[in-house]
Each structure stands twice: as structure tokens, then as C-alpha cells.
N, C-alpha and C positions, 0 to 999 in steps of 0.2 A: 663721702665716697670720692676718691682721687683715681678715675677712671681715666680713659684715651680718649673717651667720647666729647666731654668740653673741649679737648684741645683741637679735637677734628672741627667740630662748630664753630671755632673761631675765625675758620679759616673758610667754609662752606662757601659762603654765601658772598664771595669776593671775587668771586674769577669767571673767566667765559669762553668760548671755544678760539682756540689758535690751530694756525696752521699752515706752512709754506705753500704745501698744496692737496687740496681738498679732489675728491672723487667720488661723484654717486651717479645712481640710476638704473637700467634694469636690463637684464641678457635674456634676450628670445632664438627662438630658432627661426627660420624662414618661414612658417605657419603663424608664426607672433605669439607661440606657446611659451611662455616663461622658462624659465632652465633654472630648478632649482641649487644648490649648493655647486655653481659652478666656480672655479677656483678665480678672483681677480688680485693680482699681485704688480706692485710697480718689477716694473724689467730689470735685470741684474741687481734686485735686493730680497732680502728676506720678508721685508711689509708686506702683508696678503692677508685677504679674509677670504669669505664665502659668500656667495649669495643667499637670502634666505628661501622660503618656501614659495614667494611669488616670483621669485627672480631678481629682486633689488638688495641694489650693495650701497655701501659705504665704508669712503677707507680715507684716510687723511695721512700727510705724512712729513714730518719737520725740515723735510730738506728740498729742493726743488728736484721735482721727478719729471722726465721727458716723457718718456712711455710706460703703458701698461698693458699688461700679457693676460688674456682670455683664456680660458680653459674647461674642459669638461670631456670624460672620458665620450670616445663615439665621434665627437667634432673637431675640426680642424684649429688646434690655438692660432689666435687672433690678437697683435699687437697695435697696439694704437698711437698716435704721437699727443700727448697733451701740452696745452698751454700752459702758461707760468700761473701758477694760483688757482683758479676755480674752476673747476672741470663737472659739472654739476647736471643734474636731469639726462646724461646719456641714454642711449639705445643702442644697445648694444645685440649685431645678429652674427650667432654662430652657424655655421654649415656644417652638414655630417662627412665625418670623415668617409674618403673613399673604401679604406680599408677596415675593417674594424678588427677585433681581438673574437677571434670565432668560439673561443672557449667560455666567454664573459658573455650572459644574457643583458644588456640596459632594459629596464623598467622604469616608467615615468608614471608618475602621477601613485594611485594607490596599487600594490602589486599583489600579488594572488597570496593568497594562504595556503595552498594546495602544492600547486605547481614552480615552487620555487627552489632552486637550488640552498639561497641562502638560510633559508628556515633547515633544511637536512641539519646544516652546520650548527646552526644554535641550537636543536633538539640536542646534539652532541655535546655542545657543551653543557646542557643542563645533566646531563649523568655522568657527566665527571666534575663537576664543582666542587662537591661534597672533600674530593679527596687532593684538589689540587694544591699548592704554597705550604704554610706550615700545618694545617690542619693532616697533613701525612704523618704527622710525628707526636709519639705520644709527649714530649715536653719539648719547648722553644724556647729559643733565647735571641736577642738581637739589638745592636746598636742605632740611634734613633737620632736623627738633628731636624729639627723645626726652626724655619725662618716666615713669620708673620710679618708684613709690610703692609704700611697703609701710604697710599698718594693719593695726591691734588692734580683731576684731569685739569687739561684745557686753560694755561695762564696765559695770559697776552700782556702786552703794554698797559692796557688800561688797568690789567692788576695789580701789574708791577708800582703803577702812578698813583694806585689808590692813597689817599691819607692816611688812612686805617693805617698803612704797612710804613708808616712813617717812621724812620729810625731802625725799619727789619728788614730795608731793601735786601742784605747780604744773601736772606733766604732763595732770593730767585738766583744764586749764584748755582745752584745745583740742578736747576731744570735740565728734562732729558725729553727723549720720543719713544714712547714704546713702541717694541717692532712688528708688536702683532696688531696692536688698531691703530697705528699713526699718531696715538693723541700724544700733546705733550702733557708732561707730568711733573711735581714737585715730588719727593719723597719726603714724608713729614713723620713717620717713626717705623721703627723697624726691632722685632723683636727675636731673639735665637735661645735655644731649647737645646740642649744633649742631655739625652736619656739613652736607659737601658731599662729592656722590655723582657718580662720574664713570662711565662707562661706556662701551662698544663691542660691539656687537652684533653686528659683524663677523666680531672676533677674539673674543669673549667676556670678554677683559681686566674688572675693576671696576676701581675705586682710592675710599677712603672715605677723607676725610680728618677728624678730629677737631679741630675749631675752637676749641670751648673743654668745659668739664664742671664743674660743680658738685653738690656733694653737700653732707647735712645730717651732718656731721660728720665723716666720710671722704674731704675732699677729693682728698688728692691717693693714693688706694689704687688702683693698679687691677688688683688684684688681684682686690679686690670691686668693682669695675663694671666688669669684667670676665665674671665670674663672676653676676652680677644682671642683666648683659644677654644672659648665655649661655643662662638661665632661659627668657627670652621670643625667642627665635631668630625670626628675619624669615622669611615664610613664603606661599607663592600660591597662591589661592581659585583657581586655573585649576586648579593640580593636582590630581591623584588624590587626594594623601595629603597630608593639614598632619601633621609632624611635628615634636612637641612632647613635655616631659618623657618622651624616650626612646621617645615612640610612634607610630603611624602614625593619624591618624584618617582613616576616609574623607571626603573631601570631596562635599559634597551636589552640587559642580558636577563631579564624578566621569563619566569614564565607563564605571563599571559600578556607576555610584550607585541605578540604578535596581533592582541585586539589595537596596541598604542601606535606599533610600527608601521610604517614599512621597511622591509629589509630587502638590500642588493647585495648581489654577488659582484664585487668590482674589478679586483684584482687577487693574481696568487704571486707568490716571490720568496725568495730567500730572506729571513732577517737573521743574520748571525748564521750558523750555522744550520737554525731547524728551517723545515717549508714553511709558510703559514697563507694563509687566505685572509684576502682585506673586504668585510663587509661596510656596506654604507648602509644608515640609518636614518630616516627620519619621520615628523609626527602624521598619523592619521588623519590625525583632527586639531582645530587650532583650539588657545586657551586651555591647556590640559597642561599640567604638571610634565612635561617630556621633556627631551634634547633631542639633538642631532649631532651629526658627526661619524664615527669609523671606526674598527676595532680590526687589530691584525691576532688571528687565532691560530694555532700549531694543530698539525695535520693528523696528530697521534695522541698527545694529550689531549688535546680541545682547550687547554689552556689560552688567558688570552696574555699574547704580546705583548702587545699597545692599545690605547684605548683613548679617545677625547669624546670626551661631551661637552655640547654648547646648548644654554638653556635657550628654546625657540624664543621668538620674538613676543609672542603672543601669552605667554604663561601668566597666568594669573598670582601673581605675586606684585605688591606692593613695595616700590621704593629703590628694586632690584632691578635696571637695566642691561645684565648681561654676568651670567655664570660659564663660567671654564673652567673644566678638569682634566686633568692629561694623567694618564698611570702608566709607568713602563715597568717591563717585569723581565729577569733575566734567568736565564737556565742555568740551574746548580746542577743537574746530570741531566739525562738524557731525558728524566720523566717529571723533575722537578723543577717549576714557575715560583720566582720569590719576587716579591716588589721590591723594587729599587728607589722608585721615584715617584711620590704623589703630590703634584701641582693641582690648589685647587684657588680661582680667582671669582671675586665677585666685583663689578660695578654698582656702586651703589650713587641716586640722581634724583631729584625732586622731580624734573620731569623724563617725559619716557618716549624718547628717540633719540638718533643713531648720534650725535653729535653733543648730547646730553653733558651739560655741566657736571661735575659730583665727584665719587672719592672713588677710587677702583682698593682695595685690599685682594691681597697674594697671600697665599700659605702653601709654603714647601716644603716635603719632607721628606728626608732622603735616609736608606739604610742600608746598611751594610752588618760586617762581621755574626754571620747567621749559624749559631752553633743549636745542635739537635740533640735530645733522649738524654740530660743532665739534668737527673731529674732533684727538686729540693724540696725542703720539708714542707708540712702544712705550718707550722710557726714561722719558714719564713716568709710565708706571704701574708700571714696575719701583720706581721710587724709593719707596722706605718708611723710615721715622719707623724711628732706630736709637738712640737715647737718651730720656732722661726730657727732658721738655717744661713746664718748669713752670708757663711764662704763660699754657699753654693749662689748668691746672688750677686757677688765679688769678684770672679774666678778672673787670673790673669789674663795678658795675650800667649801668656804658652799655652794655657788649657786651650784656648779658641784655637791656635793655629794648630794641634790635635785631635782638637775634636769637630772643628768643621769641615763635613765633607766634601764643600764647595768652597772656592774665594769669592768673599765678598768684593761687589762692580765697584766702581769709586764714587758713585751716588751714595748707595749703601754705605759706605766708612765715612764718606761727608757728614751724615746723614748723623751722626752720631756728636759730632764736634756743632751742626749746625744747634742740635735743641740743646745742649747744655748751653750755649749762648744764646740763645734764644729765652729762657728761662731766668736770666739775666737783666731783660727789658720792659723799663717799667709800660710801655705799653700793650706786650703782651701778656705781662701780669693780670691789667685791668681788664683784657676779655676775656681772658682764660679763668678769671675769677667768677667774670658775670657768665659765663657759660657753665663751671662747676653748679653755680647756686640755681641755676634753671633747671640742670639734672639733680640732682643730689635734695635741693629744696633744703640748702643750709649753709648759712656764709661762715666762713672758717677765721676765726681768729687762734691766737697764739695759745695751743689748749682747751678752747673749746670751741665747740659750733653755734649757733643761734638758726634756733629754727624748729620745725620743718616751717616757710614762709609761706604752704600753700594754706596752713591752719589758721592765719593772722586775724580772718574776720571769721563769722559765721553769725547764725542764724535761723531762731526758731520761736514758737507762742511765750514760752517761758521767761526766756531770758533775752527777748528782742534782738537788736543789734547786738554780736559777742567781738568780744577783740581778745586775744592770746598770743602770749608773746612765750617763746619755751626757746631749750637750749640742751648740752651736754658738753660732758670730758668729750677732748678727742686728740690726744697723744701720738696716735697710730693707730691702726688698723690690727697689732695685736696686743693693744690693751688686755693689762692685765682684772680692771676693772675699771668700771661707768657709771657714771653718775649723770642723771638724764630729769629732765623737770619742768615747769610750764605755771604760769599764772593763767587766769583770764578774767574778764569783767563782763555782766550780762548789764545793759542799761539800762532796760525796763523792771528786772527784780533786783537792782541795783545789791549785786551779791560777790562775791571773790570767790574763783573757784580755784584748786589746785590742786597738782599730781605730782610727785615723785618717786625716783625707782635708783637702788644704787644696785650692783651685780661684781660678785668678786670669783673669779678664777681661782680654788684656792691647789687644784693639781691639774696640772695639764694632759697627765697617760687617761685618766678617767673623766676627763673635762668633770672634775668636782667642779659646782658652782653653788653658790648660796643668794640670795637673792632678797631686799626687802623694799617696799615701797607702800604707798598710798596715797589715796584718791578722793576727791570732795567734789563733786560735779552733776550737773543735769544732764542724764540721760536716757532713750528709750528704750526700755527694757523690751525684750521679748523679741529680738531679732535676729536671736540664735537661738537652735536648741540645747544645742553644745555650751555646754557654762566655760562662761572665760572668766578667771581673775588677774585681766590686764591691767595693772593700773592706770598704762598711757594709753588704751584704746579708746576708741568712740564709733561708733558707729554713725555712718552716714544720715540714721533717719535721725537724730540727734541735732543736726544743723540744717536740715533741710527747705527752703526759701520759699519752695511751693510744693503744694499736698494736693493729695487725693483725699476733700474733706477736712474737717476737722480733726491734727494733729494734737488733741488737746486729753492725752494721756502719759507724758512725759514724768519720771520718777526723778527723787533727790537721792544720791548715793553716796555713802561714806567706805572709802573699802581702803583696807589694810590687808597687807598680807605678808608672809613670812614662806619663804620655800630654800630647799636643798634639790637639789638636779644632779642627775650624774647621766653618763654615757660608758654603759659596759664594752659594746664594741660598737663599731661605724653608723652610725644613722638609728640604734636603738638608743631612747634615752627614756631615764627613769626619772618622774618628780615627787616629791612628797612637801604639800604647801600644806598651810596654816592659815587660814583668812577670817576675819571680822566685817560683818557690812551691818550697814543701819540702813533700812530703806523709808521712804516715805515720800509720797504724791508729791509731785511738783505744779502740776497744770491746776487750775481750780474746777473744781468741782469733779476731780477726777480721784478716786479712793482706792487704797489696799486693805482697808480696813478688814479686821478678821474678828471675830466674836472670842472672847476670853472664860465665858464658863458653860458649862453645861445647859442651863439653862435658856443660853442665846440671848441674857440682856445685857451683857457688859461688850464690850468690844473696844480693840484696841487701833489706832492710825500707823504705828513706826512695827518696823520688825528689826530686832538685833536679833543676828544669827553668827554665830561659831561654826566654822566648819573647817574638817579636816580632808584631805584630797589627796591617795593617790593617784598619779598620771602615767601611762607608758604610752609612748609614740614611737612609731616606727615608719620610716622613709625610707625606703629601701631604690636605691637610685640616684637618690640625691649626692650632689654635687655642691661643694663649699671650698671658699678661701677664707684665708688667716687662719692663725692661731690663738685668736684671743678670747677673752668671754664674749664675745659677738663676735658671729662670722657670718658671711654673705654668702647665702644659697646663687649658686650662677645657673643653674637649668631650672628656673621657679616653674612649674606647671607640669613640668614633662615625667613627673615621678608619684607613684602612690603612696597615698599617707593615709595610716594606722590609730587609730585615737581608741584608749579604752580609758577610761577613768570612775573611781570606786569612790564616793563622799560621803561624809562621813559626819551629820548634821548632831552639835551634842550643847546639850539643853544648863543652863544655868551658868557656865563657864564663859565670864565674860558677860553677865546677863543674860545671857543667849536665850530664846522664846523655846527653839521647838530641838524636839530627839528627830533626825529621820535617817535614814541611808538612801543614794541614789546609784543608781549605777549606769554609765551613759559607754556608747560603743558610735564611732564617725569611722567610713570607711570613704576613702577619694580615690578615681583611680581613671586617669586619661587614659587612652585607648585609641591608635593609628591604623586604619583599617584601611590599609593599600592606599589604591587610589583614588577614594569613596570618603576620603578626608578622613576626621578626627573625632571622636567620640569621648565625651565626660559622663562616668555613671558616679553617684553620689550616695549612700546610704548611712543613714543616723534612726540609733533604737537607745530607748532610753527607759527608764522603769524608777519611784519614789516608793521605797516604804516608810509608813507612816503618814501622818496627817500634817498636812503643812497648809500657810494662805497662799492667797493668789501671789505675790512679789515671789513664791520658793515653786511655785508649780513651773512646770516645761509650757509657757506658750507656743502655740504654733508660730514661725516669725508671717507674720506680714508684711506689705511693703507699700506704705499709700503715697509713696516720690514717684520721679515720673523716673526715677533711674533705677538700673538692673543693681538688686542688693545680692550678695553670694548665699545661695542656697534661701531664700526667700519664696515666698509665696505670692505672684504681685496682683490677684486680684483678693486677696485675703487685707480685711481693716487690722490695725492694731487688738489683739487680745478680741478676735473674732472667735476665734478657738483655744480651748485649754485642756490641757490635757497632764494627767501622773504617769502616764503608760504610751505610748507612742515609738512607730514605725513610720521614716518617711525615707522617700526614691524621690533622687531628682534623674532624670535622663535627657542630653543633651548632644546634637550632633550637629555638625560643621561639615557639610559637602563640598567647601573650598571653590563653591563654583562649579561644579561639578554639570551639576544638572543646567544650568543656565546657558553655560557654554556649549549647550545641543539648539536656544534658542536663537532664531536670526532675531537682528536689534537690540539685543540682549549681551548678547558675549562680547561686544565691541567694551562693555563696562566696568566687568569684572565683579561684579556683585557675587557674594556669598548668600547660600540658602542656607539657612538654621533652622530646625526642629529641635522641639524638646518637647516633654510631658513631665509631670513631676504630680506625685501624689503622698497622703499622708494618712495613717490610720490611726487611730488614739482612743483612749479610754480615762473618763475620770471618777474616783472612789465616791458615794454616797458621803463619806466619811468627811470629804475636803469639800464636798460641796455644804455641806453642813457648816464646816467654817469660815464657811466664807460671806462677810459683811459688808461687801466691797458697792453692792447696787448692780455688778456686771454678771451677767447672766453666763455660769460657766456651761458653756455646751462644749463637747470633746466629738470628732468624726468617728462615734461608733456605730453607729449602724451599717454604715460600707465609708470608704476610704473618699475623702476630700480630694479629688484630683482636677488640675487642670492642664491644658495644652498650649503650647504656642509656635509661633512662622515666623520667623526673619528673615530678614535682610542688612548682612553687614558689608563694609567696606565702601559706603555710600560716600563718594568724596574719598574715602580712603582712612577715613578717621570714625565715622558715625555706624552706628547699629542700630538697629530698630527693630524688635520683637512686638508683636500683636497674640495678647494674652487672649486664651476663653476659656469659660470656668465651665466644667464639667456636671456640676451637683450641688446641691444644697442651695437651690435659687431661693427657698424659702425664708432664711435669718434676712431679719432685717437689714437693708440698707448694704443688701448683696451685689455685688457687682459683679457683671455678666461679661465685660468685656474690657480691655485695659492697654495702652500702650508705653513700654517704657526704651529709654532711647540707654545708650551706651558709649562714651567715647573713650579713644585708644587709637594708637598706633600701631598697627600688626603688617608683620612681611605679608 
């Protein structure tokens, strides 16, 4: 994968706060009451922030600044003279002004719900949303330019000196100061988009068509602008909830913004031609998904203006030290708001305050040429882009100096000539290489990759210490076919294991694909209910270093398989595979053994099974780049997925043991409920006819690691339950910190609370218990449903989860476990 993200990391972890001159500390009023979002600005420039919710600022700025200007409506502005450099810990005290604006109520602190002018105004806007910008019209049209940038805050000398940057000094030839937080900056890529936006309000159809793209060194990836535009997701100030890096914020034109807000009446004024009313905003409560900031709304429509949000200081999000949005919107007649301009910026910092090292990313997007009620057919919006496009990733400087609705600053065009030179050096080669392979987990030679490098060891009863070494084709990103494969060696059953999978694209309108491989390796069976014939899968409890118990039911697998795939339209796809397995015990003293006559004396160790499989999947949501037989999902989690699959077990062909049919049904489906966080509901039903052994029944999965396995059961042992017939619910909820952040000593941490329950009901035939010679007592949860519950806590440190498992029922089977803890790591905003 040749993403942005290694190039960003090469550079992370090398720089440190600059500054001509630096400014903090805190504005009161004569009572030594904090003064929230009062305005602090160096004198005759544009650099200014806000104060936050306690009254403390921070503002830095590249050039030497004399003074700075105090502000806040009601008090008297206040200019200061500052020293050269650090101006730090101030206290700063405002006075009320003598006169005030008799029309403007000020409210400090939390403000009435009742008695306020400002709530009138937003009730109004909530009953005319529905009908404001292009939702007036039954079809839209409109042109579209996106400019994505990503910089390096905060360089000084000592970065500049670093040895690291040996031979790449030229890059600090482009340093700048940004005008709105003072910090100084490198620009290190920069990406631009012209599109044309179609739409039906009707039917709801969109169609977005990509005109052309340019990047600063990545032109034609779109795997990474793909994925760098998945970042800043398009997103409406009408709704409830702007969701972003995985989260819900409430939105301040909410309607139940009024539990989040407070809201002021500040000012009214002319913008352009219409009136409008300027309300200010900010949070109730601290740690809660909000912002702060203003919105100017029209006095007739309730349309809004202008609008910025700042995410508060306190939100609980990981990694993210400071969101900005700005949207301005301009009147096409007297009743009609259309967006013009949406600025959305995020700071991203390992650590979390005001002067924080890290990377700040921009995304702008500006539109124009807005044509109405042209309406087009349902074909044309079906039609979609089914190959790579190059002249759209090529396009001239005449296309750009057409189709930009802005000029690009001179950082920006630098900016472009710096990384094609940059790209050039062999010292940024070698850490933009070793930062690819720590994301991606694959070192890239000429044609193919080596890897994934995080498989290289493992580890379990069977095959003691494992070492694997694997690889693939890798051409591009829209190969037209893969060739992908892996040895390994276990050193205790001193054995060779190995997988391979080739996949050819053979039409691109119908993504025909045909697909064959196969697999020779130890693995633990029963950790899905869902049958997979992956040949390069494994499952975690497979290599697992330490157990809950004796791990000593490990199976030997031979699996081939032959499939055809197709994709009728977007995100539905059809498979129909072909597969051969031979099973048999790997662990000792651990059996699949099945009885072979009527009688019950003969019995057999190995199953060879044939089986045929259709699969239909549906994603409905999902989002992908490339065009080749492998394509990279860029919104992984955020979309429900559809699984039905019909098998189709046939006896003597191939040797094959047994006749049966199965029929299995996976439903996935995440779920954003406001601002009450995010919820996963999971459902899988499955049903065998016919008589099969234990290696062909639906185990319940269990999971005796101390780690979270997907859709598992963690206080369930390996092949605790067996089941031909079975129903399971996993239920799972994510409060985002929700409820924590109502606790003193608590919210200062940001912890996440987790619930889930998850249960499962099953049944197993007379018939298959009969043949079964295995020594393992098949018990199935029919009498009432096998369920347990559990309570976490994630974001521990920022990377650790921890769930506390309790079983529900069935304390009676043997060697039941009543309570269980499994831990979870990861990276989440």
C-alpha cells in the first residue's frame, strides 16, 4: 500500500515548537471570573484566537509582535505592549464597558433554556432546514474543487540541524506561519480535485464525477486520495451529528443542541445585502463531542450565513489536538442559501496542549456554477468509472488554471517541485521505505512485495516455535491479477506448511474474477460460524503464545479451492467456489474421529469433503479504491455487510465422505446513535442437512486467548458447544466516554465505557450425534440460549481495551468458566 501516511511519519517525530513570539495565559473580569471565548489578537494583524472555556489562550506568531488587543463584547478592548519573545502566564483583566448594546442580552456561564432570545432563533432555523440550499430543487447540478493539505507544525533550528534531514535541508526553504494559530509550518503534500456533482432529490440518486487530480508526488495513487479524502468525509451543519474520525459531534444547529449548548444572542448586522443575527455557542459540559464558535443566520429564511466550529479543548478524541470548520454560503435570490466555501482543518499531535508538536491537515472546498431542475436519466447515474483513467490524473496547467477556483499561495506551487525532489534522495528513500513497511507490513521490491513481516514468527502446542516467510505480485495498485503465497516451518512437529492464491480480473464492467489456490497448514478450527475457504487466512487462536488452558485441539488442513466471482452492480457480489479439504487432528490426543458403519465398530481419523458454494455479499455503503482484482475498502467498519451462502456437500467425487447441504445467513451492521456513541449489532443463523462428523458441524467459536477474537464467545473453551442448527447475537455498544465524563476524576482521562452481551441458541441432530467417534461430548445450547455479558474500558493509555467477561448459564459442563478478562490493542481517534 503506497499511502501519505509513511511520508507523514518520516517526518513526525523530528521537529519542536518555534516561535518569534509566544503569548499565553488567562482573561478575567474584575471579580477574577474567567471570560470565555474573548477575542486575543496581536495589534494591526490578522493572527487571533479565542479564549477557551476557562478563560486561557495561547497564540504564537513568526514575526516580532509589540502589542496585543483584548476583547469581548460588554468590555472595554484592552491593548497591551509585549516584550520581544515570551510573553507567557499573563492575567489579563477586562472592565465593562460603560455603554453597552441595549438590544444584545450577555450571558455568562450556562444560559436559560427558556428565557433566551437566541433559542427563538435556532427553533426557526430548525423548520426551515428541510427546505433550504439545493434540497429546494427537484434535481441539482454543481461544480466542485477540493484542495487537501497536510503540514509539519512547529520547525526550529534544531530540526533544521537534525542529521536525519542530511542532504534535504532545501525543504525548510518553504517554511511559513500560519495566521490563525502563529505556528510555523512546512507544507509537505498537497492534493486538488475538480469535480462535477450531479444530483436528484427525487429519487435521491448522486453521481460525482472526477474531472481531473493532482497531487504533490502521488499523482496517480488513489489508493492515497482515496483514503486522505476518506479523512475529511463531506458532512451537513443542518444535521444533528457531523461525523468525523469515527465520531458523532453534536452539531450546535442540533435539535437537542440545546441539552449541549449554550447559546447567545451577540450581534445583528448586515452581511451582503440580507440582515442576519450573529449567535455565539458554547459547550455545557466539558469532554463531550461539541464545539464552539458563531454562526450568522438570515432574518427571513433562518438560513445560516456563516458558520465556524472549534472542537472544545476537552473532547474526548484521541491524537486530535484542534478541529476547525468554517462554511460560508451566498444568496442566489432572495430565498436561496447555496455553499460556497467549506474549510475543514484538523491538528493532529502525540501530545495534547496548546503548543503541541504534530501535523495540522486542511481541506477546502469551494463551489460554484449551480444549475437547477436538469433533470437526467436513471442510466446516467448508474454509469460508473470501471478502469483506471489516466488523463484525468495527468490533466495540464490549462485544465488547473480553469478549473481552480482559488490561486494557489507560493508555499503551495513550492510545494509541488519540493517532493518530486525530495523523492529523488536517497535518504529519504530509506525512511520513507522503513515507514511504508511498518504501515503496510510489506517491503516492496521491484514487482513484488515480501511479507506481511508481522506473520514472521508464531506460535502454538503443535508446531512450537513457527517462522513464515510469504510474499506477492505487486505491479500497481490496478493489477490486473495476483499472485500471493508463504512457506513456514513448525520446529517442534518439524513439518512445511504452505498457502497459495493466484486471482485474475478477467472483465472489468462486471469485475468477472476467477480465483485458485491452496493451503497445507495447522489450524483452529471452530472460530467462526461462518465457513471461510481462505486459503491465506488464519485465525489468531492458531498462533496463540498463551491460553486459557489447554490449547490442545488444533486440526491439520488441506484445502484447495477453485471460485468464479462476479459483481452485478456496486458493492453486490456473486461467488460460486469449488473446494476440497482433508481434515485431521493435529494436537495428540485430540480426535475427529467419526464412526463409518451402521453398526458403530468401524470408525474413521481423516475427512475428505467436496463441496460446492454459492456466496452473495452485499455492502451496501462501502467505499473502494482501484481498479484491479484487489481493491482497498477506505471506510472499513462504517458500512453493513450481508453474507448468505448455500453448500452444497457431494459425496464420492474426489473421494469425498459425506452428501450434505448447509445453508448459513451473517448479518453486520454499525450503528451511530447521536451522541450516545456507536453501537455493533451482529447476527449469524445457520442450518446442516444431513449427517456429517464433528470437523463438518458449525462449532460454537470460542476463545481461550487473553485477546478480543471477532464475533467469539470468550468465556466459551474450544468445541464447548456443537451445534447442526444455530442462532447467535452479538450486541455491542461504545459510549465514547459518554457517561464517564459526568464523573469528577474520571473525565480528566478520557476512558471509553463498553457494553455488550452476546448470546447463542443451537440445536444438534440424534443422527450426527450417533456419528460421532470423536471422545468429545457434543452438547448444543438447546434448552435456553448460551449467553454472556460484558464491561469495558478502552482507550487506556490510548491504545489498550479491556473487557470483563461473565457467563450467563450453563455453569454445569465441565471446566466452565464463570468469568474472563481479554485485553484489545489498537489505535482509535
Amino acid at each position: 500500500m503506497k499511502k501519505i501516511f509513511p511520508f507523514i511519519v518520516v517526518f513526525a517525530a523530528f521537529f519542536s515548537s518555534y516561535a518569534q513570539t509566544r503569548l499565553s495565559g488567562i482573561v478575567q473580569d474584575k471579580t477574577g471570573t474567567s471570560i470565555a471565548f474573548a477575542n486575543v489578537v496581536f495589534l494591526n494583524s490578522s493572527e487571533g484566537t479565542t479564549t477557551n472555556q476557562e478563560g486561557k489562550f495561547y497564540l504564537t506568531s513568526g514575526k516580532d509582535q509589540d502589542s496585543a488587543e483584548f476583547s469581548y463584547v460588554g468590555y472595554k478592548t484592552l491593548i497591551i505592549p509585549l516584550k520581544k519573545g515570551d510573553n507567557l502566564n499573563m492575567k489579563v483583566v477586562l472592565t465593562e464597558a460603560s455603554e453597552q448594546l441595549s438590544e444584545v442580552k450577555i450571558y455568562q456561564g450556562k444560559t436559560s433554556k427558556t428565557n433566551n432570545p437566541a433559542l427563538d432563533i435556532l427553533r426557526k432555523i430548525w423548520e426551515n432546514k428541510r427546505e433550504n440550499g439545493i434540497n429546494k430543487f427537484a434535481q441539482y447540478q454543481f461544480r466542485k474543487y477540493e484542495k487537501i493539505e497536510f503540514k509539519l507544525n512547529s520547525i526550529d533550528s534544531s530540526v533544521i540541524k537534525n542529521p536525519i534531514f542530511n542532504g534535504m535541508e532545501f525543504i525548510f526553504d518553504n517554511l511559513d506561519t500560519n495566521k490563525v494559530t502563529g505556528k510555523a509550518y512546512l507544507p509537505i503534500f498537497i492534493n486538488e480535485s475538480a469535480l462535477k456533482v450531479y444530483g436528484d432529490n427525487k429519487t435521491g440518486k448522486k453521481r460525482v464525477d472526477l474531472l481531473g487530480n493532482k497531487n504533490s508526488g502521488f499523482s496517480e495513487n488513489q489508493n492515497l486520495i482515496a483514503m486522505v479524502k476518506d479523512i475529511y468525509d463531506e458532512y451537513d451543519i443542518y444535521k444533528n451529528y457531523l461525523q468525523f474520525f469515527d465520531k458523532n459531534f453534536v452539531s450546535p444547529l442540533s435539535t437537542t443542541g440545546i441539552n449541549n449548548y449554550n447559546y447567545v444572542l451577540k450581534d445583528s448586522a448586515y452581511i451582503g445585502d440580507t440582515w442576519c443575527y450573529n449567535i455565539q455557542y458554547y459547550p455545557r459540559r466539558k469532554n463531550e463531542l461539541t464545539f464552539k464558535g458563531d454562526f450568522w443566520v438570515n432574518d427571513t429564511t433562518w438560513a445560516i450565513r456563516k458558520i465556524n466550529l472549534e472542537m472544545t479543548e476537552s473532547a474526548n478524541l484521541n491524537w486530535i489536538t484542534g478541529v476547525y470548520i468554517e462554511q460560508e454560503f451566498e444568496v442566489l435570490n432572495d430565498s436561496v442559501f447555496l455553499i460556497t466555501k467549506d474549510i475543514f482543518q484538523a491538528d493532529f499531535a502525540f501530545q495534547e496542549k496548546a503548543d503541541a508538536r504534530g501535523i495540522s491537515g486542511k481541506k477546502t472546498i469551494l463551489y460554484d456554477d449551480y444549475e437547477f431542475n436538469i433533470k437526467n436519466t436513471s442510466e446516467f447515474f448508474r454509469r460508473e468509472v470501471i478502469e483506471f483513467q489516466k488523463e484525468v490524473y495527468t490533466r495540464d496547467d490549462d485544465f488547473w488554471a480553469e478549473n481552480r477556483m482559488e490561486p494557489l499561495s507560493g508555499q503551495e506551487r513550492a510545494v509541488y517541485k519540493m517532493i518530486d525532489t525530495l523523492q529523488t534522495v536517497k535518504a529519504f528513500k530509506r525512511l520513507y521505505n522503513l515507514a511504508t513497511i511498518a504501515e503496510s507490513g510489506y517491503i516492496e521490491f521491484n514487482g513484488w512485495d515480501f511479507g506481511p513481516v508481522y506473520s514472521i514468527f508464531g506460535y502454538n502446542a503443535v508446531e512450537g516455535f513457527r517462522v513464515r516467510a510469504g510474499g506477492r505480485t505487486y505491479f500497481g495498485q490496478n493489477d490486473p491479477w495476483r499472485i500471493q503465497g508463504y512457506g513456514a516451518y513448525g520446529f517442534r512437529d518439524q513439518k512445511f506448511k504452505y498457502g497459495i492464491l493466484g486471482s485474475w480480473l478477467l472483465d472489468k464492467k462486471s469485475r468477472l474474477i476467477v480465483s485458485a489456490g491452496t493451503r497445507r497448514d495447522v489450524e483452529q478450527l471452530g472460530t467462526s460460524l461462518t465457513n471461510s475457504t481462505d486459503v491465506m487466512g488464519r485465525s489468531l487462536a492458531s498462533s496463540s503464545l498463551i491460553n486459557v488452558g489447554d490449547n490442545d485441539k488444533l486440526s491439520s488442513i488441506n484445502l484447495s479451492v477453485v471460485s468464479v466471482e462476479m459483481e452485478p452492480f456496486q458493492n453486490f457480489t456473486v461467488r460460486v467456489s469449488g473446494s476440497f479439504r482433508n481434515l485431521k487432528p493435529a494436537s495428540p490426543g485430540f480426535s475427529l474421529d467419526y464412526y463409518t458403519d451402521e453398526a458403530r465398530t468401524e470408525s474413521a481419523s481423516e475427512i475428505d469433503q467436496t463441496e460446492i458454494s454459492t456466496i452473495i455479499n452485499y455492502s451496501p455503503g462501502r467505499k473502494t479504491s482501484s481498479y484491479g482484482v484487489e481493491r482497498t475498502v477506505v471506510n472499513g467498519g462504517d458500512f453493513p455487510t450481508i453474507f448468505l451462502s448455500y453448500s452444497l456437500g457431494v459425496k464420492d467425487i474426489l473421494n469425498s465422505d459425506f452428501d450434505y447441504k448447509r445453508l448459513q445467513f451473517f448479518y453486520d451492521q454499525p450503528i451511530f446513535i447521536g451522541g450516545f456513541g456507536k453501537s455493533n449489532v451482529s447476527l449469524e443463523a445457520g442450518i446442516t442437512f444431513g449427517a456429517v462428523p464433528l470437523g463438518l458441524l458449525s462449532v460454537v467459536p470460542g476463545n481461550q486467548t487473553y485477546f478480543a477474537l471477532y464475533n467469539s464467545f470468550s468465556l466459551l473453551n474450544f468445541y464447548e458447544f456443537v451445534t447442526d442448527t444455530y442462532l447467535a447475537v452479538h450486541l455491542e455498544h461504545n459510549f465514547n466516554g459518554r457517561l464517564f465524563a459526568r464523573i469528577p476524576g474520571l473525565r480528566n482521562l478520557n476512558l471509553r465505557e463498553i457494553v455488550g452481551i452476546k448470546g447463542v441458541l443451537g440445536s444438534i441432530s440424534e443422527e450426527n450425534k450417533r456419528l460421532n467417534a470423536s471422545g468429545i461430548r457434543l452438547i448444543a445450547p438447546n434448552d435456553e440460549p448460551y449467553w454472556q455479558y460484558s464491561l469495558g474500558v478502552g482507550n487506556i493509555f490510548k491504545f489498550l481495551r479491556l473487557d470483563a467477561h461473565f457467563r450467563g448459564n450453563y455453569f454445569d459442563i465441565p471446566d466452565a468458566r464463570k468469568f474472563g478478562v481479554t485485553a484489545t490493542f489498537g489505535f482509535h481517534f
